[in-house]
N, CA, C and O atoms as a printed pandas DataFrame, in Angstrom:
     atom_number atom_name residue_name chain_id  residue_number  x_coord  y_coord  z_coord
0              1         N          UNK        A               1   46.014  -16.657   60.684
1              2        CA          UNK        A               1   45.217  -15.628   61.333
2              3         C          UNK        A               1   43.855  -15.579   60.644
3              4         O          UNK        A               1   43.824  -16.011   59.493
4              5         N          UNK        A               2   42.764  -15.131   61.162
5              6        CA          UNK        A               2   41.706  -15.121   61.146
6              7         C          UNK        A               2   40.877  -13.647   60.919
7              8         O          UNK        A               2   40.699  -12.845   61.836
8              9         N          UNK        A               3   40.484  -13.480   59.756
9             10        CA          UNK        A               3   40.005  -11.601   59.514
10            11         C          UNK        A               3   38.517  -11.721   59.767
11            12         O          UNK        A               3   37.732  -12.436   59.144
12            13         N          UNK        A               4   38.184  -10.698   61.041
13            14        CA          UNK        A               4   36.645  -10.673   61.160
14            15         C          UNK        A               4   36.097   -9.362   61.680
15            16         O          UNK        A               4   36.321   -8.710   62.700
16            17         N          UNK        A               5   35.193   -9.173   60.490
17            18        CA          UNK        A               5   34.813   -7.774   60.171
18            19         C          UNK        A               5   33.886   -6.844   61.470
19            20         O          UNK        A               5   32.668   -7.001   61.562
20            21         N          UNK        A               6   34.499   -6.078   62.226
21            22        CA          UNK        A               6   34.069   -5.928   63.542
22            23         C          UNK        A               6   32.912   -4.360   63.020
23            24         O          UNK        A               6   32.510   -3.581   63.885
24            25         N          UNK        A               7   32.659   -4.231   61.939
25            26        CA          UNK        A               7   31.446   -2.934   61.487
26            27         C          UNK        A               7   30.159   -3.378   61.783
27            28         O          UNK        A               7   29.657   -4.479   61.556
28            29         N          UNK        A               8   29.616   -2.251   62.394
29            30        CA          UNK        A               8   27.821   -2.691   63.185
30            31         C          UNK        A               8   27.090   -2.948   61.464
31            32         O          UNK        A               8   27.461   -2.657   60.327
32            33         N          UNK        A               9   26.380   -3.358   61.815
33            34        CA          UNK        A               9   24.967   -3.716   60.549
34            35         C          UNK        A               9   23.769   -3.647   61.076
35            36         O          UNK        A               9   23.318   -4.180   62.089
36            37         N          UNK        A              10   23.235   -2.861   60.214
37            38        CA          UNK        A              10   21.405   -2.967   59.921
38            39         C          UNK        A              10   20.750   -4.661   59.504
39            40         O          UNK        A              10   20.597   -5.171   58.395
40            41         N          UNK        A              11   20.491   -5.168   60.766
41            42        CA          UNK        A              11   19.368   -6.258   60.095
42            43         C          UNK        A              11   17.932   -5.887   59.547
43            44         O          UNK        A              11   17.153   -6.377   58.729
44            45         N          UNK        A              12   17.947   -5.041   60.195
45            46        CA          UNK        A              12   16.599   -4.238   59.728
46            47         C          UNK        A              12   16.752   -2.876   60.254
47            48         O          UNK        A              12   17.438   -2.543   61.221
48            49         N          UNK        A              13   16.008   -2.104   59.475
49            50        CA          UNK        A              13   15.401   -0.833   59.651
50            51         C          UNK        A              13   15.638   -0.325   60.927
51            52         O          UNK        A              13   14.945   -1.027   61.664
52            53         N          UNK        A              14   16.234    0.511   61.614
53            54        CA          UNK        A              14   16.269    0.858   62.563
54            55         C          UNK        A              14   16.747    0.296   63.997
55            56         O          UNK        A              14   16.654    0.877   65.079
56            57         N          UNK        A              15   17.309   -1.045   63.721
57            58        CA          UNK        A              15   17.767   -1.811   64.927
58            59         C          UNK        A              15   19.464   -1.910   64.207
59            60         O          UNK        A              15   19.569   -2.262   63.032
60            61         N          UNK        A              16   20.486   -1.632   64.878
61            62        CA          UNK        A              16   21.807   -1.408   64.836
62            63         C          UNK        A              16   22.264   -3.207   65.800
63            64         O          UNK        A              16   22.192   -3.508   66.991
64            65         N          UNK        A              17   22.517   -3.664   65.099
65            66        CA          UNK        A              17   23.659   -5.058   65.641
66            67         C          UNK        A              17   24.802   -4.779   65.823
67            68         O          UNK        A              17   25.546   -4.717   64.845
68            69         N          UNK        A              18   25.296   -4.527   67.121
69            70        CA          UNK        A              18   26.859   -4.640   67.477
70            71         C          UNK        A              18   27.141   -5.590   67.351
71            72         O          UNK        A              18   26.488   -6.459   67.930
72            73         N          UNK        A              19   28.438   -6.013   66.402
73            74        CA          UNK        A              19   29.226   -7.146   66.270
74            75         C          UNK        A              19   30.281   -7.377   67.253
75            76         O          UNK        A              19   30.600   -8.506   67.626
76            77         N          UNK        A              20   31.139   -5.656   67.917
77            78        CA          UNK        A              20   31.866   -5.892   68.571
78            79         C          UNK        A              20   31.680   -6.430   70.025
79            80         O          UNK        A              20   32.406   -7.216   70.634
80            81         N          UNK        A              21   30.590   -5.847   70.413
81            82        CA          UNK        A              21   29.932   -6.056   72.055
82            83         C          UNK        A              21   29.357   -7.664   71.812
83            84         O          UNK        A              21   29.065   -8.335   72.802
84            85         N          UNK        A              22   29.228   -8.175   70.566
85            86        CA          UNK        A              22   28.625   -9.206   70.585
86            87         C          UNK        A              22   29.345  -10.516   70.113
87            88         O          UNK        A              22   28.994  -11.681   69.925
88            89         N          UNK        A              23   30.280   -9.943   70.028
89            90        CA          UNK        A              23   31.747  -10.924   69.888
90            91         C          UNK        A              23   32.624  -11.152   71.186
91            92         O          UNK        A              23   33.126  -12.258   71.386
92            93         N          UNK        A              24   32.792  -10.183   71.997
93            94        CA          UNK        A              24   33.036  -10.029   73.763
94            95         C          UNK        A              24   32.126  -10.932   74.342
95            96         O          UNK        A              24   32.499  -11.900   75.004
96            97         N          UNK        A              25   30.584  -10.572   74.052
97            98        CA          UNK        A              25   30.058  -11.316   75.292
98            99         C          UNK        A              25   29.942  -12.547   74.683
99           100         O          UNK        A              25   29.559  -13.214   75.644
100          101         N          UNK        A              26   30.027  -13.540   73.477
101          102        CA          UNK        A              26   30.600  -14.994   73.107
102          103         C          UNK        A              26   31.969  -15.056   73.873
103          104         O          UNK        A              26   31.684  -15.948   74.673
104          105         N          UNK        A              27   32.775  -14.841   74.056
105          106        CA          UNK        A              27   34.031  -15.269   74.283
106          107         C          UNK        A              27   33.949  -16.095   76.048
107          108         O          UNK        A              27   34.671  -16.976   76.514
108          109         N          UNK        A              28   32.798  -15.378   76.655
109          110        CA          UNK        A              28   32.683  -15.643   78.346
110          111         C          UNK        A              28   31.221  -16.581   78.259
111          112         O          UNK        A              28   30.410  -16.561   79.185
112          113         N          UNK        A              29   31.044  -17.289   77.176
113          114        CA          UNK        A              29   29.787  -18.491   77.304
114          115         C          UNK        A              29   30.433  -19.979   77.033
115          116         O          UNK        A              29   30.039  -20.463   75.971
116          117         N          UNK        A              30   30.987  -20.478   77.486
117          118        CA          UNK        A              30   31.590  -21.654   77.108
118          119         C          UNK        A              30   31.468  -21.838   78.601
119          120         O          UNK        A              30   31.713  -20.800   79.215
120          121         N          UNK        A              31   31.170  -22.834   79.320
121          122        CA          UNK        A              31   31.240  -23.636   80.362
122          123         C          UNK        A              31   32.254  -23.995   81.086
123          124         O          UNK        A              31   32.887  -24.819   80.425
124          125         N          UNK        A              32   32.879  -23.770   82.358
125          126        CA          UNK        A              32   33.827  -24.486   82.699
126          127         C          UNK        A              32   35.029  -23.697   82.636
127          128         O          UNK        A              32   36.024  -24.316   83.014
128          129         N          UNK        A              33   35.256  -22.337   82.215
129          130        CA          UNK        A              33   36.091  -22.041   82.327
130          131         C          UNK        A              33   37.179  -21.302   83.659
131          132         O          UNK        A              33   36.899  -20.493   84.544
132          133         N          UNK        A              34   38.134  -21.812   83.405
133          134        CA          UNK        A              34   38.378  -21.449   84.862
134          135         C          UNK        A              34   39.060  -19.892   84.986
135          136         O          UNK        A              34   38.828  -19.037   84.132
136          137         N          UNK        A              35   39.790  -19.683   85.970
137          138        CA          UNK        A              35   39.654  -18.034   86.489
138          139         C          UNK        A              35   40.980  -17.393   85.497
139          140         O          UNK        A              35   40.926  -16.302   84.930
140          141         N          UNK        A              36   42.093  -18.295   85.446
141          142        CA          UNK        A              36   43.208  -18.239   84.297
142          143         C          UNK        A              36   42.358  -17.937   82.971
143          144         O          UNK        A              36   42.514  -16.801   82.524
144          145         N          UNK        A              37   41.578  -18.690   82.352
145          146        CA          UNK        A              37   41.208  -18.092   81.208
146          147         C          UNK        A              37   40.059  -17.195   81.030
147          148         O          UNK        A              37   39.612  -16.739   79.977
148          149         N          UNK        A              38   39.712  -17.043   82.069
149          150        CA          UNK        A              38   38.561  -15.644   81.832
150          151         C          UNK        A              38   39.522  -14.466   81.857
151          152         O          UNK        A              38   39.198  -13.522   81.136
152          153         N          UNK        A              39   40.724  -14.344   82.605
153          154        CA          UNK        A              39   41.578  -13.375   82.369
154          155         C          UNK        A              39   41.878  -13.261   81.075
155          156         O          UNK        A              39   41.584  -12.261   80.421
156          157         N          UNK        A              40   42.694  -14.620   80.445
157          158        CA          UNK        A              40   43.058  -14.577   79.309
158          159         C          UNK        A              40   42.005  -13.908   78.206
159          160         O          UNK        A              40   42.241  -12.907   77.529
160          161         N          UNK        A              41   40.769  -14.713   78.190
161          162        CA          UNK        A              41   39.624  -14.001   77.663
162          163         C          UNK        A              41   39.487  -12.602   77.774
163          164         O          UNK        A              41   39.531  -12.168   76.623
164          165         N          UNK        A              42   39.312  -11.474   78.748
165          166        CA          UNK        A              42   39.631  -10.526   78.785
166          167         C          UNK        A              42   40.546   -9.994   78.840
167          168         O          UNK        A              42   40.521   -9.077   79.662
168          169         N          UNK        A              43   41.604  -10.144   78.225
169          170        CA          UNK        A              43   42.544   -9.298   77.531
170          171         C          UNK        A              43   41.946   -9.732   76.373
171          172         O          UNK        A              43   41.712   -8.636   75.863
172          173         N          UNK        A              44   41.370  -10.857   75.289
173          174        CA          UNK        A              44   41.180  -11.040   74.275
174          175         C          UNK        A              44   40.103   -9.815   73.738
175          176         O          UNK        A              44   40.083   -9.232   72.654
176          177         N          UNK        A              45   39.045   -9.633   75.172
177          178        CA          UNK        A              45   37.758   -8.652   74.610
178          179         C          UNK        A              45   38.205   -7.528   74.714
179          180         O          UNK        A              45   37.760   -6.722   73.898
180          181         N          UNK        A              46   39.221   -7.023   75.710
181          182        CA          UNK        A              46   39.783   -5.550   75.779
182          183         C          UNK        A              46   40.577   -5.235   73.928
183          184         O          UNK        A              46   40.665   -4.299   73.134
184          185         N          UNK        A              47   40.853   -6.197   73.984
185          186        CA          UNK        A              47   41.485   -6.108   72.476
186          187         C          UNK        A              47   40.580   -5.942   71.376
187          188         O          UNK        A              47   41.007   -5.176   70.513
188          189         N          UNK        A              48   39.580   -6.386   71.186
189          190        CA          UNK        A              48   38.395   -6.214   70.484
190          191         C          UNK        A              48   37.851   -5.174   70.729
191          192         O          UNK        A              48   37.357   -4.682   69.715
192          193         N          UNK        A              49   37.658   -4.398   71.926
193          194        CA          UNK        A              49   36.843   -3.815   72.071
194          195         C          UNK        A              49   37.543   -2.267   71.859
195          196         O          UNK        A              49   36.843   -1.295   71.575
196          197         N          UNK        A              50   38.930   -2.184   72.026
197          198        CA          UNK        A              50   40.058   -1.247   71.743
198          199         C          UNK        A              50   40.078   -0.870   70.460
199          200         O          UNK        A              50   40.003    0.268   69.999
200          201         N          UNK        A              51   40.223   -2.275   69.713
201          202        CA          UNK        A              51   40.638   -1.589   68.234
202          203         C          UNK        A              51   40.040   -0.771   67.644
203          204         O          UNK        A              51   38.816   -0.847   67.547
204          205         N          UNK        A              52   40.948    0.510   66.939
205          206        CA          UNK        A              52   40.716    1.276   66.016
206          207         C          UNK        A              52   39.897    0.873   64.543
207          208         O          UNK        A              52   39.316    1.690   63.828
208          209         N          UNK        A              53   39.990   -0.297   64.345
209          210        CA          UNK        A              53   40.437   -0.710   62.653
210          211         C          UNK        A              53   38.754   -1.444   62.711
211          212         O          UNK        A              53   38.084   -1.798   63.681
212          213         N          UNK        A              54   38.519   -1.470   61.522
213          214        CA          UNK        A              54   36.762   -1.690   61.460
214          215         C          UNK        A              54   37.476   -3.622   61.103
215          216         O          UNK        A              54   36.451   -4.123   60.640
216          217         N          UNK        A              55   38.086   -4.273   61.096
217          218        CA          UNK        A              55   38.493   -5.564   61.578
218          219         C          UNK        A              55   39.613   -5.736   62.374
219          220         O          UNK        A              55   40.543   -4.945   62.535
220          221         N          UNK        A              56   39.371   -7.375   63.098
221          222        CA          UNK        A              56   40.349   -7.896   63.442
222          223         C          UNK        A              56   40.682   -9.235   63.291
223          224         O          UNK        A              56   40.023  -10.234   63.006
224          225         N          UNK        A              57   42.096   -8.991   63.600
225          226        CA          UNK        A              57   43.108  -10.535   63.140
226          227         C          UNK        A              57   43.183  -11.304   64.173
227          228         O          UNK        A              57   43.495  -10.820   65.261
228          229         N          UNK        A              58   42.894  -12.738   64.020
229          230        CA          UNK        A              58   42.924  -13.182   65.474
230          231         C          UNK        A              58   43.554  -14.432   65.305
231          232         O          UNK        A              58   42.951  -15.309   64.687
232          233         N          UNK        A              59   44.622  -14.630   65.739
233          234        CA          UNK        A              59   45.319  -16.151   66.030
234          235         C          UNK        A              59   44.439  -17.162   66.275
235          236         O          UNK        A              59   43.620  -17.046   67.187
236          237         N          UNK        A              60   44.524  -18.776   65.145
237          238        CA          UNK        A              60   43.971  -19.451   65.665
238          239         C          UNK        A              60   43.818  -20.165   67.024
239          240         O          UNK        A              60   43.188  -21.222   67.046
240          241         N          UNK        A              61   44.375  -19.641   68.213
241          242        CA          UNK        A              61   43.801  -19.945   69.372
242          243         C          UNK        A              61   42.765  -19.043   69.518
243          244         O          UNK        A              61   41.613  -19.294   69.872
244          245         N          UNK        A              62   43.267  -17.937   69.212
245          246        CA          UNK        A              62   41.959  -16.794   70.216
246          247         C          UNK        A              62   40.770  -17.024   69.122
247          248         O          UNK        A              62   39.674  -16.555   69.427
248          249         N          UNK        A              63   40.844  -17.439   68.362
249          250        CA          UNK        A              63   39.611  -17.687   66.702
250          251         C          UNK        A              63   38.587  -18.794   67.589
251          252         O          UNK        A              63   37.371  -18.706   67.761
252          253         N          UNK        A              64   39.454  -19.758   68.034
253          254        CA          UNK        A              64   38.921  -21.031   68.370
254          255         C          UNK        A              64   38.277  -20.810   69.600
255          256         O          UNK        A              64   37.359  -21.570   69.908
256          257         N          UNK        A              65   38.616  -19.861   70.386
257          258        CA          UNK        A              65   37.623  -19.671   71.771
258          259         C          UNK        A              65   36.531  -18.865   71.334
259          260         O          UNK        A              65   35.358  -18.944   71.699
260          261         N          UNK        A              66   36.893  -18.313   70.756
261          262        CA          UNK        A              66   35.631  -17.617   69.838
262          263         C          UNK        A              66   34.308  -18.574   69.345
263          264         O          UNK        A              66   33.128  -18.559   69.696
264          265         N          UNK        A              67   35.186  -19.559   68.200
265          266        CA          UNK        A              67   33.773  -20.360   67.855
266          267         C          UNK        A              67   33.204  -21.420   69.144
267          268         O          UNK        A              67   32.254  -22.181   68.960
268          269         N          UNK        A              68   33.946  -21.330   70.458
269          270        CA          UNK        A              68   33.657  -22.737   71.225
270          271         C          UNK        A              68   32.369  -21.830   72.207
271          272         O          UNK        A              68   31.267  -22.308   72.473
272          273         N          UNK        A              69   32.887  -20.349   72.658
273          274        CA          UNK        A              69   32.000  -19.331   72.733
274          275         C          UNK        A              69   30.806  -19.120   72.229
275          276         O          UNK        A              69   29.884  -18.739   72.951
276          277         N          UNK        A              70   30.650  -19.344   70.880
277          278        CA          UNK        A              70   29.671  -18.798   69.668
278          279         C          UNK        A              70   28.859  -20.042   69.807
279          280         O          UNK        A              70   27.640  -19.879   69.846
280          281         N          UNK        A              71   29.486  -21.671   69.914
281          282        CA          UNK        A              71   29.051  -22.797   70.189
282          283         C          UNK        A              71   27.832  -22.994   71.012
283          284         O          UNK        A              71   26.743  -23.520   70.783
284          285         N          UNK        A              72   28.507  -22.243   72.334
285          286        CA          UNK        A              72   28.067  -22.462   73.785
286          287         C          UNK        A              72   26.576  -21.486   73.519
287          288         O          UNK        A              72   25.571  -22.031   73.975
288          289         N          UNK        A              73   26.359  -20.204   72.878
289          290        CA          UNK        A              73   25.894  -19.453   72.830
290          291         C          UNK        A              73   24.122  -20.033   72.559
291          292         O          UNK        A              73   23.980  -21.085   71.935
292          293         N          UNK        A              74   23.051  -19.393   72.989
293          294        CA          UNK        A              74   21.856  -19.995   72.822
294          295         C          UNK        A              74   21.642  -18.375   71.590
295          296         O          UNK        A              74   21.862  -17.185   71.813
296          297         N          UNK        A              75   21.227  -18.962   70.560
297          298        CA          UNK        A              75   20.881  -17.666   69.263
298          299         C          UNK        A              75   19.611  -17.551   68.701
299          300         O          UNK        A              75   19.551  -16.809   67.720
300          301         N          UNK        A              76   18.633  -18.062   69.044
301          302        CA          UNK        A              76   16.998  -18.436   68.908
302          303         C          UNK        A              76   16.416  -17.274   68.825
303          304         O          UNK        A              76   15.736  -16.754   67.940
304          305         N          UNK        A              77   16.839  -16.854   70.074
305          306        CA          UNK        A              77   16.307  -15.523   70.721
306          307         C          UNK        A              77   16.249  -14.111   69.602
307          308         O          UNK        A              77   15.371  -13.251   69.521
308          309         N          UNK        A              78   17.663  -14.272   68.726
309          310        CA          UNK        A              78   17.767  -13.393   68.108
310          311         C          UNK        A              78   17.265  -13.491   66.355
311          312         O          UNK        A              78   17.080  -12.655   65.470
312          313         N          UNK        A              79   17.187  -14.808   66.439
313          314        CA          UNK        A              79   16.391  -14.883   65.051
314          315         C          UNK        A              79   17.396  -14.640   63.908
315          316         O          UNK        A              79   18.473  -15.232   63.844
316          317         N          UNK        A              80   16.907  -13.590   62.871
317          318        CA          UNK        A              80   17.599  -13.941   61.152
318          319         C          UNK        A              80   18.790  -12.355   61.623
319          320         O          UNK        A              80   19.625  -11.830   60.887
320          321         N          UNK        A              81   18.583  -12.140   62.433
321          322        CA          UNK        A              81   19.650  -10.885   63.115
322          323         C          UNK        A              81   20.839  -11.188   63.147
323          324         O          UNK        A              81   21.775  -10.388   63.169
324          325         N          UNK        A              82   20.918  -12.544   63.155
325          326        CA          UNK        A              82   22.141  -12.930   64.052
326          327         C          UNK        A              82   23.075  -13.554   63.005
327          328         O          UNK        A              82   24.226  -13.860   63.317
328          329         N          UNK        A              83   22.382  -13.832   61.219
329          330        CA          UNK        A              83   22.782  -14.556   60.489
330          331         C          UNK        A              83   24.299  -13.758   60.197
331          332         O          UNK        A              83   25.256  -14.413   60.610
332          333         N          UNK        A              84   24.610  -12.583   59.617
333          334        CA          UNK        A              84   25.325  -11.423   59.285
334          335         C          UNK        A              84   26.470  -11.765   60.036
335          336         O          UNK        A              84   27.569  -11.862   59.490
336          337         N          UNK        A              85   26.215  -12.058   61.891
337          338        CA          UNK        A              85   27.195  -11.884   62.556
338          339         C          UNK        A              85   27.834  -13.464   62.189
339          340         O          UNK        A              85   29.042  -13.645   62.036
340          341         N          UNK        A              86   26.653  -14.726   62.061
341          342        CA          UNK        A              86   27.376  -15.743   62.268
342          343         C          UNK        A              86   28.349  -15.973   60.974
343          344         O          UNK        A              86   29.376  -16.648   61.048
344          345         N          UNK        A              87   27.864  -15.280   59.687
345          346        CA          UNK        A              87   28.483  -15.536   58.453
346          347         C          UNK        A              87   30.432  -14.623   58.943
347          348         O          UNK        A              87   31.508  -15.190   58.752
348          349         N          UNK        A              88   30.290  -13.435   59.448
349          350        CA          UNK        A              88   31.383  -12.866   60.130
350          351         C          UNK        A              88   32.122  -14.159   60.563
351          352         O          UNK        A              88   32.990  -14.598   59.809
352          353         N          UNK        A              89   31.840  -14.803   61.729
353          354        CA          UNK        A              89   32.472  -15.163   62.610
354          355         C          UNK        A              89   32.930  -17.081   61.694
355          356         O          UNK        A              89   34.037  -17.566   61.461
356          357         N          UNK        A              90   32.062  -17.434   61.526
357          358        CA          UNK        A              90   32.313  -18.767   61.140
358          359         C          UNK        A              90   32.835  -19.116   59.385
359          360         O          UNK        A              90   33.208  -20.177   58.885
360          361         N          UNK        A              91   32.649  -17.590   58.708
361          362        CA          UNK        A              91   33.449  -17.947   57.563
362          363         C          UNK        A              91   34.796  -16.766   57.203
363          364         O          UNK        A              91   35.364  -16.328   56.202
364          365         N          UNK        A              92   34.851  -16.631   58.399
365          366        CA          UNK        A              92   36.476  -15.632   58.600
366          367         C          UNK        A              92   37.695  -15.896   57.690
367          368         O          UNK        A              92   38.422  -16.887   57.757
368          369         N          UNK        A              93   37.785  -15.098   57.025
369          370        CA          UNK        A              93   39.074  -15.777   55.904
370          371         C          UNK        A              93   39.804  -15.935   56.670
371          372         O          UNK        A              93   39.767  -15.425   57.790
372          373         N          UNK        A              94   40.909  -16.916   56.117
373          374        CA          UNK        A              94   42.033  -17.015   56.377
374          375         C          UNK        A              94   43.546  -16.070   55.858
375          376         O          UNK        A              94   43.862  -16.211   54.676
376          377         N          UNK        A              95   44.208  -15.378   56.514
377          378        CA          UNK        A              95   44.564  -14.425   56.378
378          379         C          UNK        A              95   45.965  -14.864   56.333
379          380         O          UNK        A              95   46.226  -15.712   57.186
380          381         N          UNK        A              96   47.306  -14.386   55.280
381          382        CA          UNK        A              96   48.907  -14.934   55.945
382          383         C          UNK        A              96   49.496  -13.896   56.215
383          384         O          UNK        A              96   49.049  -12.929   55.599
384          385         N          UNK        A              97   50.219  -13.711   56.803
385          386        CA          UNK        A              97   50.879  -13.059   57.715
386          387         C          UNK        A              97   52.043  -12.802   57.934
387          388         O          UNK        A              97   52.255  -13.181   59.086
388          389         N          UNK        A              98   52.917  -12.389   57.522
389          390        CA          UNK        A              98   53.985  -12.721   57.414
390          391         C          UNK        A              98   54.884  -11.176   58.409
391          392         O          UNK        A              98   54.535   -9.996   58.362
392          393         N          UNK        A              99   56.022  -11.757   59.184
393          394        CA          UNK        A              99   56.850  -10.534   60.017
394          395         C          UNK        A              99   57.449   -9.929   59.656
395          396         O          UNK        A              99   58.320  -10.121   58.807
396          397         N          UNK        A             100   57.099   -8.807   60.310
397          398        CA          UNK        A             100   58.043   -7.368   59.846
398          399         C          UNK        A             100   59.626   -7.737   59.766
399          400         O          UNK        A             100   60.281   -8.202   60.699
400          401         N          UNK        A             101   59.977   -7.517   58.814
401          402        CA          UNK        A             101   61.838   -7.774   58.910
402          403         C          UNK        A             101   62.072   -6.372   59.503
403          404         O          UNK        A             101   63.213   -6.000   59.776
C-alpha cells in the first residue's frame, strides 16, 4: 500500500493547493480510457474525496493509475506549486499492512 498525504499546502503566501481535488482530477487524464474504468476511477476519487483522515492508503493498482494520470498530466502551467504535490504523490512510502484477525 501506498501512504499519500492528502493536507492542502501553502506554496506561497496566500494561494492554498488542494492536493485532494488535485489528485481526483489526475486520475481522469490518461488517454484512452474506456467507460469501465472511468467508473472504476470514480469510485477511486469518491474515495479520496470522502475520506476523513488527512491521508490515504492506496493499493498498488489504484497508486499506479494515479502515477499514469500524474504522467498524462501537462504541469508547466503550475510551475514550483506543483513540486509539494509531486514529492506527495511520486515518493509515497511504502506502507505494510497487515489483516485484522
Amino acid at each position: 500500500m501506498r501512504k499519500i498525504i492528502l493536507k492542502d499546502y501553502e506554496p506561497e503566501e496566500g494561494h492554498t493547493f488542494s492536493v485532494r481535488s488535485s489528485l481526483v482530477a489526475v486520475l481522469f487524464n490518461e488517454d484512452g480510457l474506456d467507460g469501465r474504468e472511468i467508473i472504476h476511477r470514480d469510485e477511486l476519487a469518491k474515495r479520496i474525496e470522502s475520506t476523513n483522515e488527512e491521508h490515504i492508503l492506496l493499493e498498488e493498482t489504484d497508486y499506479q493509475k494515479v502515477i499514469r494520470g500524474l504522467n498524462a498530466t501537462d504541469l508547466k502551467p503550475h510551475g514550483r506549486s506543483v513540486v509539494e504535490f509531486l514529492k506527495r504523490v511520486l515518493d509515497a512510502p511504502t506502507i505494510d499492512v497487515q489483516e485484522k484477525q
